[in-house]
C-alpha positions in Angstrom: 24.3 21.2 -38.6 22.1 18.2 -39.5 19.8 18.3 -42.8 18.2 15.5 -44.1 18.8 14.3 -47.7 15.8 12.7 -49.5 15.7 10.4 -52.4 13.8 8.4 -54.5 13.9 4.3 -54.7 13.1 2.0 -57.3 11.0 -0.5 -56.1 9.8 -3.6 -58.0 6.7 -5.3 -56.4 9.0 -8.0 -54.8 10.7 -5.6 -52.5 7.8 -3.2 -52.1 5.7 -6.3 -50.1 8.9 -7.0 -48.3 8.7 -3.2 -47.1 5.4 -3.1 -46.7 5.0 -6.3 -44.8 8.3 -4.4 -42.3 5.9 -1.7 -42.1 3.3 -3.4 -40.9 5.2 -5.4 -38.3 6.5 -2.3 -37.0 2.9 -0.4 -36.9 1.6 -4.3 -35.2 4.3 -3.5 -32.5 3.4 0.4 -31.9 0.0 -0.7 -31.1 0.8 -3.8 -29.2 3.0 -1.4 -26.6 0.2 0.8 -26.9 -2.0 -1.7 -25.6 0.5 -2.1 -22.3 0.7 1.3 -22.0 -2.7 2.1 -21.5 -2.9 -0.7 -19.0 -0.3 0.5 -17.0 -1.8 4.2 -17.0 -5.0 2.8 -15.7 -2.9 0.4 -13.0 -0.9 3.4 -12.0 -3.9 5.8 -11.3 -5.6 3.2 -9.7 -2.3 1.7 -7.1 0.9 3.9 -7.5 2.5 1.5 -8.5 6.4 2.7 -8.8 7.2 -0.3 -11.4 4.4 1.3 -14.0 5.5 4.1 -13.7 9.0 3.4 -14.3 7.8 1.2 -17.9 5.6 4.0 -19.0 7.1 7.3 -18.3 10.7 6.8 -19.2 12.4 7.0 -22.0 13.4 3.2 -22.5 10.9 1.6 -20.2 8.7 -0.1 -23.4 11.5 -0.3 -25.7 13.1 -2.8 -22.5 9.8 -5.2 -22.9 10.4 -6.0 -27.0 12.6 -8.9 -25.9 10.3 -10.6 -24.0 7.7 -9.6 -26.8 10.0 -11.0 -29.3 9.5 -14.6 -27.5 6.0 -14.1 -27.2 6.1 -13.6 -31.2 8.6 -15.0 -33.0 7.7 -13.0 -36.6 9.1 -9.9 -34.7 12.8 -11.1 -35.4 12.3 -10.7 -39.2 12.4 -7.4 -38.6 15.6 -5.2 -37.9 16.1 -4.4 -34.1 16.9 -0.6 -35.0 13.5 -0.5 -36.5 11.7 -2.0 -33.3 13.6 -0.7 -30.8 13.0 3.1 -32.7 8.8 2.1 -32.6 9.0 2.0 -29.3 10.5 5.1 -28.2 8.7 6.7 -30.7 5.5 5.5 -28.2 7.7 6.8 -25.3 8.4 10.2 -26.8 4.8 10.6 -27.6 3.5 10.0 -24.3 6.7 12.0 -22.4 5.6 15.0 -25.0 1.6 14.4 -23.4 3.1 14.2 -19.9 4.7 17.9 -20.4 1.6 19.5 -21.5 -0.8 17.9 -18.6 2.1 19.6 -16.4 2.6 23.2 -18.4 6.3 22.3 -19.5 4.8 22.4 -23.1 3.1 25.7 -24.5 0.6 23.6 -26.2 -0.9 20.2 -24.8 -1.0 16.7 -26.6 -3.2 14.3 -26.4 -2.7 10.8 -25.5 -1.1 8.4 -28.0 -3.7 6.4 -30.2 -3.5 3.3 -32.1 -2.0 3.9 -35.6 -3.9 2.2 -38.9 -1.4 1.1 -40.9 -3.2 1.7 -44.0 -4.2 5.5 -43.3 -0.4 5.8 -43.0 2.5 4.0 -43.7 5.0 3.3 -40.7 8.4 4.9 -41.5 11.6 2.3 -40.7 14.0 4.2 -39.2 17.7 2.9 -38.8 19.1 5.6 -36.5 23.1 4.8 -36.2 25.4 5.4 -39.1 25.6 2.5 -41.5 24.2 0.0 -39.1 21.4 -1.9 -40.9 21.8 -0.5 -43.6 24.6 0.0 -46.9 24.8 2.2 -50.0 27.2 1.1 -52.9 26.8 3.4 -55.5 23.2 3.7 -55.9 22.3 0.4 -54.3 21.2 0.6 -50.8 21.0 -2.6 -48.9 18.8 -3.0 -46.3 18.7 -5.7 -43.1 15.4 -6.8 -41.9 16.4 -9.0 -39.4 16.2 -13.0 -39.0 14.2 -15.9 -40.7 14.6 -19.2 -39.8 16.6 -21.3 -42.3 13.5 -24.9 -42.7 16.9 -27.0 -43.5 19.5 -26.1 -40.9 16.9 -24.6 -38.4 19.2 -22.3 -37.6 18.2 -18.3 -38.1 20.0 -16.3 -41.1 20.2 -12.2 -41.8 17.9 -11.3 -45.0 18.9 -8.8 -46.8 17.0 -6.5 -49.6 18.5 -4.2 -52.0 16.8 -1.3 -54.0 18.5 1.2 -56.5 18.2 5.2 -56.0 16.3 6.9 -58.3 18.9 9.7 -59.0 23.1 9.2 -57.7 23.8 10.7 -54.3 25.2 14.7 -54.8 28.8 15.6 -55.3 28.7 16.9 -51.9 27.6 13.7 -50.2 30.2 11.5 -48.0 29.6 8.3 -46.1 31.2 10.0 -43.3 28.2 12.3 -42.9 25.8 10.3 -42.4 24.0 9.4 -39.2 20.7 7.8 -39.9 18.4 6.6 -42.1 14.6 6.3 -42.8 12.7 4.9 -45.2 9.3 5.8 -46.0 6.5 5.9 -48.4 4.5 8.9 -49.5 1.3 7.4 -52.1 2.7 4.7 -53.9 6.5 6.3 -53.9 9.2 4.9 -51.3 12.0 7.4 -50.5 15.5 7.0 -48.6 16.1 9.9 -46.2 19.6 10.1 -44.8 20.0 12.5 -42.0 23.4 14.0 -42.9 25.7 16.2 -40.8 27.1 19.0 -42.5 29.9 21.6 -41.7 27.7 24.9 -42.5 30.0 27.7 -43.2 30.9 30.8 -41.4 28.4 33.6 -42.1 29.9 36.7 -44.3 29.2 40.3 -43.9 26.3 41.6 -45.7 26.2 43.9 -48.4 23.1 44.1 -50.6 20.0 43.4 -48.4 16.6 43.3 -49.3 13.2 43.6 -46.7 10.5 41.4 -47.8 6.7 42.2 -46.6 5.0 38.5 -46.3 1.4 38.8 -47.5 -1.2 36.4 -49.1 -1.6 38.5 -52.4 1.6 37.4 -53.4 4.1 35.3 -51.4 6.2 38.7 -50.5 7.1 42.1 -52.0 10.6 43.1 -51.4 12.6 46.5 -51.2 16.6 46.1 -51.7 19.1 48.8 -50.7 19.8 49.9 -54.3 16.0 50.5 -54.9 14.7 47.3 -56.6 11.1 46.4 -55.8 9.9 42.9 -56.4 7.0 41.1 -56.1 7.2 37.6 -55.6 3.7 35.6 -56.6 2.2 32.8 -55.6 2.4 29.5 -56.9 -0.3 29.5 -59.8 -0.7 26.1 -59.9 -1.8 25.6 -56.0 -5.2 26.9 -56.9 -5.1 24.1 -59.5 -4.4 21.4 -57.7 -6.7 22.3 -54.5 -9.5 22.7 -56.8 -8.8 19.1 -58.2 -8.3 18.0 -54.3 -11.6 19.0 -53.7 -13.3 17.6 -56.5 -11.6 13.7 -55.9 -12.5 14.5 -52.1 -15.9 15.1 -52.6 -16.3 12.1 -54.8 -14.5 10.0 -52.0 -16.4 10.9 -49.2 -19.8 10.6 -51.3 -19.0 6.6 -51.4 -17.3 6.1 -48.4 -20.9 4.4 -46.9 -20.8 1.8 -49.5 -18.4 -0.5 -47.3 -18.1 -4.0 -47.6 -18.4 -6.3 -45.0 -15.8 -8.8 -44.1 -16.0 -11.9 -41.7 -12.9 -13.5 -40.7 -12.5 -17.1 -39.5 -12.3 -15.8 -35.7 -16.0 -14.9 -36.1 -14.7 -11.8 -36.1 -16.7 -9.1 -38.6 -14.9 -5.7 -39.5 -15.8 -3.4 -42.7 -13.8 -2.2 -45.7 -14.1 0.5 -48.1 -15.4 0.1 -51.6 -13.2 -0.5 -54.3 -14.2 2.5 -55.7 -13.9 4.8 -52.4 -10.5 3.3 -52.5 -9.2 4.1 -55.4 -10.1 7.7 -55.0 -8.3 7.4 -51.7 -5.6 6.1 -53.7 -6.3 9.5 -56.3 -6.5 12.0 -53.5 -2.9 10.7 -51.9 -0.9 10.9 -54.9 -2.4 14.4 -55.4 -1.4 15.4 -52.1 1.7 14.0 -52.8 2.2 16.1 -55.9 1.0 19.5 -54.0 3.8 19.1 -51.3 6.6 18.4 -53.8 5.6 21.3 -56.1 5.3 23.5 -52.9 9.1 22.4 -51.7 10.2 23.2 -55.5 8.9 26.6 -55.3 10.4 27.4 -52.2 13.5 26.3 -52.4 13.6 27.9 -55.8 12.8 31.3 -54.3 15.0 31.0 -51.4 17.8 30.2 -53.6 17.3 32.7 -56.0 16.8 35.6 -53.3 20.4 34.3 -52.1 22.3 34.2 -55.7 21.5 38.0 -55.5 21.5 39.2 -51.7 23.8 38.9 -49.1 20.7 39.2 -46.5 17.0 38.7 -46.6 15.1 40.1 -44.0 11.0 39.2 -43.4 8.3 40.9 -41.7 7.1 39.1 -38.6 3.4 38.5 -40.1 2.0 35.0 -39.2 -1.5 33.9 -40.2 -3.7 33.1 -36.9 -7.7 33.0 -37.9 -9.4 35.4 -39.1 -10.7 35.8 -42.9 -14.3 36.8 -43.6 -15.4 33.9 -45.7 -14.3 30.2 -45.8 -12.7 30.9 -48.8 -10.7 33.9 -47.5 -10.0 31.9 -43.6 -8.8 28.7 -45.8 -6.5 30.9 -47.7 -4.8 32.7 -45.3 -4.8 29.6 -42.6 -4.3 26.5 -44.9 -2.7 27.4 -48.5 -0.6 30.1 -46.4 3.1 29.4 -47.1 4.8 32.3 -45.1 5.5 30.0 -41.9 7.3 27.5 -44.5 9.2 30.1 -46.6 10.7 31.4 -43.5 12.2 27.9 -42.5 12.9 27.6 -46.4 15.4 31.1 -46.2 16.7 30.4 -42.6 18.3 27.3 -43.9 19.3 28.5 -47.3 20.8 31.4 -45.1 22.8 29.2 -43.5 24.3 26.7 -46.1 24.9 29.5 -47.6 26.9 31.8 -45.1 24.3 34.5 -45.6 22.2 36.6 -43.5 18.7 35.7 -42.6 16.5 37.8 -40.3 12.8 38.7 -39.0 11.8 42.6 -38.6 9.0 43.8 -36.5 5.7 44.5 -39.1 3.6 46.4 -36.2 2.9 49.8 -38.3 4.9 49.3 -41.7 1.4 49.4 -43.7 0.3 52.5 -42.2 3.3 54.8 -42.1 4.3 56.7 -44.5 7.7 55.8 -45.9 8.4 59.4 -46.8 7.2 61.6 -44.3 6.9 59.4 -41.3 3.4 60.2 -40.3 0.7 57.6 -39.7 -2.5 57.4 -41.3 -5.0 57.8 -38.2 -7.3 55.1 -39.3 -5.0 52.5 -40.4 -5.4 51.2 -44.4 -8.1 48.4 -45.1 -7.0 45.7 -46.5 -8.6 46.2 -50.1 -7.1 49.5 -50.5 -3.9 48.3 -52.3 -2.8 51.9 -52.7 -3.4 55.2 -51.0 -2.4 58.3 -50.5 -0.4 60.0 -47.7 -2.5 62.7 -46.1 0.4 65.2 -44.4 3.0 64.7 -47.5 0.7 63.6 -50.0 2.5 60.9 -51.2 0.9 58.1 -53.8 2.0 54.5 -51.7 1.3 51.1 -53.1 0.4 49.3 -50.2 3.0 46.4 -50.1 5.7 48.7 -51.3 5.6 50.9 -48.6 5.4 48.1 -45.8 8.4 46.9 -47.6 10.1 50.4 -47.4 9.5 50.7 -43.7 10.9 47.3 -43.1 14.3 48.1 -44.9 14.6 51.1 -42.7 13.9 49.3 -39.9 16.4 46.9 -40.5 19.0 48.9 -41.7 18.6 51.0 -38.4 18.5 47.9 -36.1 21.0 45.8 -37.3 23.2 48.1 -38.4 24.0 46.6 -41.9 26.4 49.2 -43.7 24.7 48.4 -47.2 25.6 50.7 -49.9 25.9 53.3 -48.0 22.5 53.5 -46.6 22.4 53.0 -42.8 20.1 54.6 -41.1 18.8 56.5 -44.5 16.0 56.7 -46.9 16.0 54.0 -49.9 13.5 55.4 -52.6 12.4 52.5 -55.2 13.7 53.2 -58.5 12.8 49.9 -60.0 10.1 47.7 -60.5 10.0 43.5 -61.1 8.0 40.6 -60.7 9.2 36.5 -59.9 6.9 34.5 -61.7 7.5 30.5 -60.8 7.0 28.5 -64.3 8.3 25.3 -63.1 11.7 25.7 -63.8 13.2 28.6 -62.3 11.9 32.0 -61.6 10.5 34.3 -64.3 11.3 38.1 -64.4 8.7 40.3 -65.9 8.3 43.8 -65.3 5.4 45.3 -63.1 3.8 48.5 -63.3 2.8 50.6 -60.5 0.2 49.0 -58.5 -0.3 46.4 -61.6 -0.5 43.1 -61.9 1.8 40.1 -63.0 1.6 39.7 -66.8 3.2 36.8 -68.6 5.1 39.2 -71.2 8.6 38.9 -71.9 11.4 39.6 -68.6 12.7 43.1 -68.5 12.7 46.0 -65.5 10.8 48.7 -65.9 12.9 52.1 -64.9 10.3 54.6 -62.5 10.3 57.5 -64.1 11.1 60.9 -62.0 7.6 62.0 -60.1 5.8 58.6 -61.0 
């Protein structure tokens, strides 16, 4: 199975203008093909012509014109061919993927390619064959950018650049595993990703499982076979950081008008931002930045930490799609929703592991009663955090007994012979809460339908007829 490992470069202001400036080139060339393409679109609506066709709609048919290009413009060969060649079919992808949804091979349609600005974002260099281009010695990875032309000899040399990793490679890592690599730069931070194979192992039989109901009160609340309950809660730091989004943003945007203009010596006249509206644009990336390495922290954490005790985590089938009251609420539940992503998180955790991962069917859980069975005729609101069952009379937290449902579901379904529990009723004896604080997960007690406190970690036992 292929994963990709990401590190960190340091980058001294030498070699990040040499990176930039192969950015750049690269981003000149997407938008040069570009250029052709659309010509040839409007060529082959207007004639039929077989030989446009065959340039724009196959898979190699703009990567085959970079030759000729690279006569036309001699500063392309200071780049590495891997890095052209892999600009162009990224053009050809995105126009093959357009192609599909005008024809219903795609489920949702894309629209046609547009010209990229480099400075909006940066254009990734992707060497995509093992160890061509590229070298790592230790934690010095040496990178070819192509040809210059040597002023004394006249005759064109390789340039190299090296950069140091941030951190050394893991234990696990091999040269052997490795079959591409990209560079690319998120703010003002330039990472190495290596796209690594990896031998996953095989999957073992599972004995403790637990079902987790996704929700967007807390990230999930989970019922194990041995009758743990845990709540897992959000990040608390998201609503931090998306508060300080919002606040650069605003002052961004409020300045964006005060652009300066710029005449070239063409004649030519174009605009550019303040200084000021840039360096909040500068602000507001770095924060972004920030948010989506906090939010891979968390998740991973999670994931890992639900394996180092189960054998098999199962997850309710819930997806956000619309909805939501307010802004506030819709933006919650659409945007700062991380359910899609912790599912992707566990599936591969699952599987580098040689655990179990699954997805149970939700469709009722809330509403059934996980001790009698019956249904509650009106379904439960979704403020009503606990209620009561009417037939068995029964006192539910709301998340609990989704959670219940789910584990008989899946015991029943997938046959899992957990603890001796198939196809029987698991009654929740304890009570916990996960608390992320940045380095691992907290464990603090929870009372019935309370909330999370930040008092020392224990369980709390459920008493007999509580």
């Amino acid at each position: 199975m292929r994963s990709a490992l990401k590190m960190r470069l340091e980058v001294d202001g030498h070699t990040a203008a040499v990176l930039d400036g192969q950015s750049r080139i690269a981003n000149w060339l997407y938008n040069r093909l570009l250029e052709e393409a659309n010509a040839l679109r409007q060529r082959f609506r207007e004639t039929r012509d077989p030989d446009a066709a065959r340039v724009l709609y196959t898979e190699r048919g703009l990567r085959d014109r970079i030759p000729a290009l690279k006569q036309e413009f001699p500063f392309l060969r200071t780049v590495h061919s891997s890095v052209l060649k892999n600009a162009a079919l990224r053009l050809s992808w995105a126009i093959r993927e357009h192609q599909k949804g005008r024809h219903g091979r795609r489920v949702r349609g894309v629209r046609w390619p547009r010209f990229r600005p480099w400075k909006r974002k940066w254009f990734s260099l992707l060497y995509d064959e093992p160890w061509k281009g590229y070298a790592l010695h230790g934690r010095m990875l040496e990178l070819s950018l192509g040809q210059s032309l040597d002023p004394e000899s006249g005759r064109r040399r390789r340039v190299h650049v090296t950069v140091r990793l941030a951190e050394p490679p893991p234990d696990w890592f091999r040269h052997d595993m490795v079959r591409q690599l990209r560079i690319t730069k998120e703010g003002r931070i330039y990472y190495a990703v290596f796209t690594v194979e990896r031998v996953l192992p095989d999957t073992r039989p599972a004995g403790r499982i637990i079902a987790i109901d996704p929700n967007h009160r807390n990230l999930g609340y989970g019922v194990d076979t041995e009758g743990v309950a845990t709540e897992i809660a959000n990040p608390w730091f998201l609503k931090a950081l998306d508060r300080r989004i919002d606040e650069v943003k605003s002052l961004r945007d409020r300045c964006r008008r005060k652009s300066v203009r710029v005449v070239r010596p063409g004649g030519s006249v174009s605009w550019r931002p303040s200084r000021r509206w840039q360096r909040l644009n500068a602000v507001l990336d770095e924060l972004w930045r920030v948010r989506r390495e906090q939010t891979k922290v968390y998740l991973r954490t999670v994931a890992n930490r639900l394996y180092r005790e189960y054998d098999g985590v199962f997850v309710g089938d819930y997806t956000p799609h619309g909805g939501g009251i307010s802004t506030k609420m819709r933006r919650a539940m659409n945007n700062q929703s991380l359910i899609g992503r912790f599912k992707e998180t566990l599936a591969w955790t699952a599987a580098r592991s040689g655990k179990v991962y699954g997805v149970w069917e939700e469709r009722g859980t809330t509403r059934t009663c996980g001790a009698c069975g019956s249904a509650a005729p009106d379904g439960i609101p979704p403020e009503v955090r606990q209620w009561t069952c009417p037939d068995c009379g029964t006192r539910h937290i709301r998340d609990e007994n989704a959670a219940l449902n789910g584990l008989a579901r899946v015991l029943a379904k997938f046959g899992v012979p957990c603890s001796g529990h198939l196809g029987g009723h698991v009654a929740v004896r304890t009570r916990r809460a996960w608390r992320f604080d940045g380095l691992g997960i907290r464990e603090m007690p929870r009372a019935a339908g309370g909330r999370v406190d930040d008092h020392a970690a224990s369980r709390q036992e459920i008493k007999c007829g509580a």
